[in-house]
C-alpha positions in Angstrom: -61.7 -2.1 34.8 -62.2 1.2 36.6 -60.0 3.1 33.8 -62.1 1.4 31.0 -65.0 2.7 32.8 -63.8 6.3 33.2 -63.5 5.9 29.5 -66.1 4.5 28.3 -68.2 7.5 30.4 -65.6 10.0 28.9 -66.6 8.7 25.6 -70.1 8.4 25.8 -70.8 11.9 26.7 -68.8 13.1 23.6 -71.0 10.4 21.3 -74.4 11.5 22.7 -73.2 15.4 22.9 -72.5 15.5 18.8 -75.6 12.9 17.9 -77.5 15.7 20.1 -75.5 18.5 17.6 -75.9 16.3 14.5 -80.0 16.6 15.2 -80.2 19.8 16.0 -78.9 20.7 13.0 -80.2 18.5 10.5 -83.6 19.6 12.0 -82.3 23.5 11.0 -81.7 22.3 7.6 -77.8 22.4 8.2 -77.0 19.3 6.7 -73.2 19.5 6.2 -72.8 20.4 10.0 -75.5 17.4 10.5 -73.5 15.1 8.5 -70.2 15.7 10.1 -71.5 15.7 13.8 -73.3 12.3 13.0 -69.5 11.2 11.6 -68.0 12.1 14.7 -70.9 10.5 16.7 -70.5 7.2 14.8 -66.4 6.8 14.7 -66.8 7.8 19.1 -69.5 4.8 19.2 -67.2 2.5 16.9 -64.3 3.6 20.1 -66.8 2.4 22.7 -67.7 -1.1 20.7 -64.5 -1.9 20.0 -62.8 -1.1 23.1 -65.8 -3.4 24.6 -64.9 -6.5 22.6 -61.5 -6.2 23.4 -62.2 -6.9 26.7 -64.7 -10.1 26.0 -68.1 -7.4 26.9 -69.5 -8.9 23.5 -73.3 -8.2 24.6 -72.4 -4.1 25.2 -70.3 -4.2 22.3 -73.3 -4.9 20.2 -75.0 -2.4 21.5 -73.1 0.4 20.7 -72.3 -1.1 17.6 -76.2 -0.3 17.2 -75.8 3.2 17.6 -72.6 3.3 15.2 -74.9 2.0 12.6 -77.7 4.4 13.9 -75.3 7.2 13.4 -74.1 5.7 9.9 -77.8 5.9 8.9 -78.8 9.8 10.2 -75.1 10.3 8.2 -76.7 8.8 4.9 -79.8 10.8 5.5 -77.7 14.1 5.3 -76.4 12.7 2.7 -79.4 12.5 0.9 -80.3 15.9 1.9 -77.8 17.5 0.5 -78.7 15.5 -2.9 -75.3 13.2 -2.6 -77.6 10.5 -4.1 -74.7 7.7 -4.8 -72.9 8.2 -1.4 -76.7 8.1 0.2 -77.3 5.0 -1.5 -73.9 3.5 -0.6 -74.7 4.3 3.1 -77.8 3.0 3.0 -77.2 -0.4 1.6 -74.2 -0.8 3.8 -76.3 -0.4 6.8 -78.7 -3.2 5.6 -76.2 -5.6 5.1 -75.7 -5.0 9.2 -79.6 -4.7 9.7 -81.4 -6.4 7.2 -85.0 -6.3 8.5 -84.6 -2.6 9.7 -88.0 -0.5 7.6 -86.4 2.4 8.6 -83.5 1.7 6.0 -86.1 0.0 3.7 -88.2 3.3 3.8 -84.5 5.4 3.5 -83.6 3.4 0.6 -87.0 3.8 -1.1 -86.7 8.0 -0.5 -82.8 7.7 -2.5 -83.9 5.5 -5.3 -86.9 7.8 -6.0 -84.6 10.4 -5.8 -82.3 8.7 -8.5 -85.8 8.2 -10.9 -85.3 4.4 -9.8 -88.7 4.3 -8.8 -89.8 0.6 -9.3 -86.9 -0.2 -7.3 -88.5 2.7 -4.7 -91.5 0.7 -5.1 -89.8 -2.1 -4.0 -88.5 -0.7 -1.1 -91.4 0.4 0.4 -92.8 -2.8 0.2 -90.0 -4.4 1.9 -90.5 -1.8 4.7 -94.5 -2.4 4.9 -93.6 -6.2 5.1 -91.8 -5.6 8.5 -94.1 -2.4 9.6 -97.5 -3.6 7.9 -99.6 -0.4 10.4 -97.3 2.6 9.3 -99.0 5.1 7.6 -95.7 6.7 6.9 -94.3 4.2 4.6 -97.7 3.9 2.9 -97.6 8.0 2.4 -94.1 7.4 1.2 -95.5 5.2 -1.6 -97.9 7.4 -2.7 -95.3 10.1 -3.1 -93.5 7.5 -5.8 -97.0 7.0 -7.2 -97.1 10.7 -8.0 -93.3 10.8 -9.0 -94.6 8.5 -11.7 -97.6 10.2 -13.2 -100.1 8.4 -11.7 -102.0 10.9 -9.5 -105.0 8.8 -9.0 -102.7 5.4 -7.8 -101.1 8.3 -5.6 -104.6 9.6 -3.9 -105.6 6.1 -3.2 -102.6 5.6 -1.2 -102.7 8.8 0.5 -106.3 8.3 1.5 -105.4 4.5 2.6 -103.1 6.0 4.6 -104.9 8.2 6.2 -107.3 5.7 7.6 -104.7 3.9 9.3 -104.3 4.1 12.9 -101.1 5.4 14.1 -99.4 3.1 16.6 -96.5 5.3 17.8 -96.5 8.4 20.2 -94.5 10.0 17.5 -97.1 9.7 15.1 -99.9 11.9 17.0 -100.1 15.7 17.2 -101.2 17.7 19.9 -101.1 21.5 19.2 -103.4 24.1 18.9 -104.3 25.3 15.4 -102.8 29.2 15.5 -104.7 30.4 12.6 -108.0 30.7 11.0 -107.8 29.6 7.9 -106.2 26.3 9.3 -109.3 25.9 12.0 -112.0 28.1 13.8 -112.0 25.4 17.0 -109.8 27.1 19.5 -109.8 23.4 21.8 -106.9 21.6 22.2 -106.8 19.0 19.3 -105.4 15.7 20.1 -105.2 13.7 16.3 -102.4 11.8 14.0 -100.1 13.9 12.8 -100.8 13.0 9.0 -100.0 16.5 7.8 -97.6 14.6 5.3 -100.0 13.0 3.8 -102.5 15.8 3.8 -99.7 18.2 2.0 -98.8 15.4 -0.9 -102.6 14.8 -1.1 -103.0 18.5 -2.1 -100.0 18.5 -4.4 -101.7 16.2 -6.2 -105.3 18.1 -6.5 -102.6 20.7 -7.5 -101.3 19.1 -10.5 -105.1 17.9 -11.2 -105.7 21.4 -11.5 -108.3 20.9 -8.2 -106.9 24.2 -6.5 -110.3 24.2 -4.0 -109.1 20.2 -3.0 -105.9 21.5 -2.8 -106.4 24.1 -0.4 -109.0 22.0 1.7 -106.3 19.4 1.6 -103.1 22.1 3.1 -105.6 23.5 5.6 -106.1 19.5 7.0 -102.0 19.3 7.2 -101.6 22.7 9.0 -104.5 21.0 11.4 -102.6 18.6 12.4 -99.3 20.1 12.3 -99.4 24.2 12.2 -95.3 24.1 11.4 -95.3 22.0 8.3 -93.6 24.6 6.5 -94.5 23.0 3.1 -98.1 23.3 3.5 -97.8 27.3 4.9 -96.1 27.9 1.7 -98.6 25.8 -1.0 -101.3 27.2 1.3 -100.2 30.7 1.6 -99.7 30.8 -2.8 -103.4 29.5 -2.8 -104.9 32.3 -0.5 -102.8 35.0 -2.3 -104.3 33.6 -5.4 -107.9 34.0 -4.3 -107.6 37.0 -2.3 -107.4 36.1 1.3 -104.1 38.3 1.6 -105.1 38.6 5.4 -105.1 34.7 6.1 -101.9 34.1 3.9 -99.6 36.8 5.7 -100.6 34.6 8.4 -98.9 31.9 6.5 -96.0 33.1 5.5 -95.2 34.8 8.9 -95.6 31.8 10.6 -93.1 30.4 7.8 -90.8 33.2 8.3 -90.7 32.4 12.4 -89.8 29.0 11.4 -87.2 29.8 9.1 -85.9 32.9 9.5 -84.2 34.8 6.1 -86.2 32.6 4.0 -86.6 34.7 1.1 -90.1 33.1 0.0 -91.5 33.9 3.1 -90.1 37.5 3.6 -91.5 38.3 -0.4 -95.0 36.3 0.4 -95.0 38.3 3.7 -94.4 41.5 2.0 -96.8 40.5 -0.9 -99.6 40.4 1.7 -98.8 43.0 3.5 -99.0 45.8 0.3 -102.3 43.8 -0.9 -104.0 44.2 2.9 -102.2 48.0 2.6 -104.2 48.8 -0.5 -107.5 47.1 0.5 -107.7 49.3 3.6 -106.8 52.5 1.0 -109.7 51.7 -0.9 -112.0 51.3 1.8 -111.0 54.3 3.5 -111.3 56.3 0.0 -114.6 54.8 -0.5 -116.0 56.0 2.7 -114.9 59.9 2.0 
């Protein structure tokens, strides 16, 4: 017993060491290195649970045969980010067989079918996940980005905005950061609200596509409230400053993009951009005080 145990420590380091790697990365965008450090997390965990039932510890084999299948699912999520659709899908739906009242895979399996274009069955999805989660704004923001998928950008703004009024009821779903730039909010207190800024950024993708670029903007400015690193929103937001003139607030925007993602080419060019535009204003001013 004392050599399984030695084991079974040996082996759980290694398990929680490459789901820490397999995070890490897929958080840097790294998705193959994600994928494969999730694989190795999930056969280490399959190890522990079946060297645990071999030796009649049923209940702890179960539970690491949780965190295979919790592995299994960040692995299908790669998967899907590296647009590997089918083997997403496969991954998915094996995982529900296991856990068949999990939203989390409900929700996964709605982001891969709208990914296919199988968007009723997305549809569908989602609504199997809000039956088990009925309170989570995520899964109704989720819908709303099928709705606009679609064509149906009103259907998609009455989603968003239902799921904006929802109350979070998960830690993870509140922000608490201070807003670091101007154009996202003049109140220099500490802000303590849900971290919606999903919802926010689709919400102005919408007004977008409407044409509505003054919603739009309003709409990026509320995401990067309650979440200044949604890198989506510094982009959309930093095109719509460029485009109205406030070079100042969008080189704001896409340095804070730039910090976050360092050698992204759209937010070294925006950066730039800006930076000839602010450049040339001073020029001007400067000339016209001579």
């Amino acid at each position: 017993m004392a050599k399984m145990a030695k084991t079974l420590k040996i082996l759980e380091k290694g398990a929680e060491e490459s789901t820490g790697k397999g995070r890490v990365f897929f958080e840097m965008g790294k998705y193959e290195e994600a994928l494969q450090a999730y694989g190795e997390a999930a056969e280490t965990w399959k190890e522990m649970a079946d060297l645990l039932f071999e030796n009649g510890k049923e209940e702890s084999g179960n539970t690491f045969l949780g965190k295979v299948f919790e592995a299994e699912s960040c692995c299908g999520m790669a998967l899907f980010k590296l647009g590997n659709y089918e083997e997403a899908l496969e991954v998915v739906d094996k995982t529900l067989e296991l856990n068949p009242d999990s939203p989390t895979e409900w929700s996964n399996r709605g982001f891969v079918l709208s990914a296919l274009g199988r968007n009723e069955e997305a549809l569908e999805a989602f609504d199997k996940a809000l039956s088990l989660d009925p309170e989570s704004p995520k899964i109704v923001t989720n819908k709303g980005v099928v709705y606009f998928r679609m064509g149906l950008p009103e259907k998609a703004l009455e989603t968003f905005d239902e799921a904006l009024t929802m109350e979070p009821k998960k830690a993870s779903d509140w922000a608490c950061k201070l807003p670091r730039f101007s154009f996202f909010s003049r109140n220099k207190a500490p802000l303590m609200r849900p971290d919606n800024a999903e919802t926010w950024y689709w919400k102005g993708n919408v007004f977008l596509e409407l044409g509505d670029k003054e919603k739009a903007l309003e709409a990026y400015k509320h995401s990067l409230e309650s979440d200044p690193d949604h890198l989506n929103s510094l982009f959309r937001g930093g095109e719509l400053l460029c485009e109205i003139g406030e070079y100042k607030e969008a080189f704001k925007c896409y340095a804070r993009a730039l910090k976050l993602s360092p050698g992204n080419e759209t937010a070294r060019k925006g950066k730039e951009f800006c930076e000839e535009k602010i450049n040339e204003t001073l020029e001007d001013e400067n000339k016209g005080e001579k």
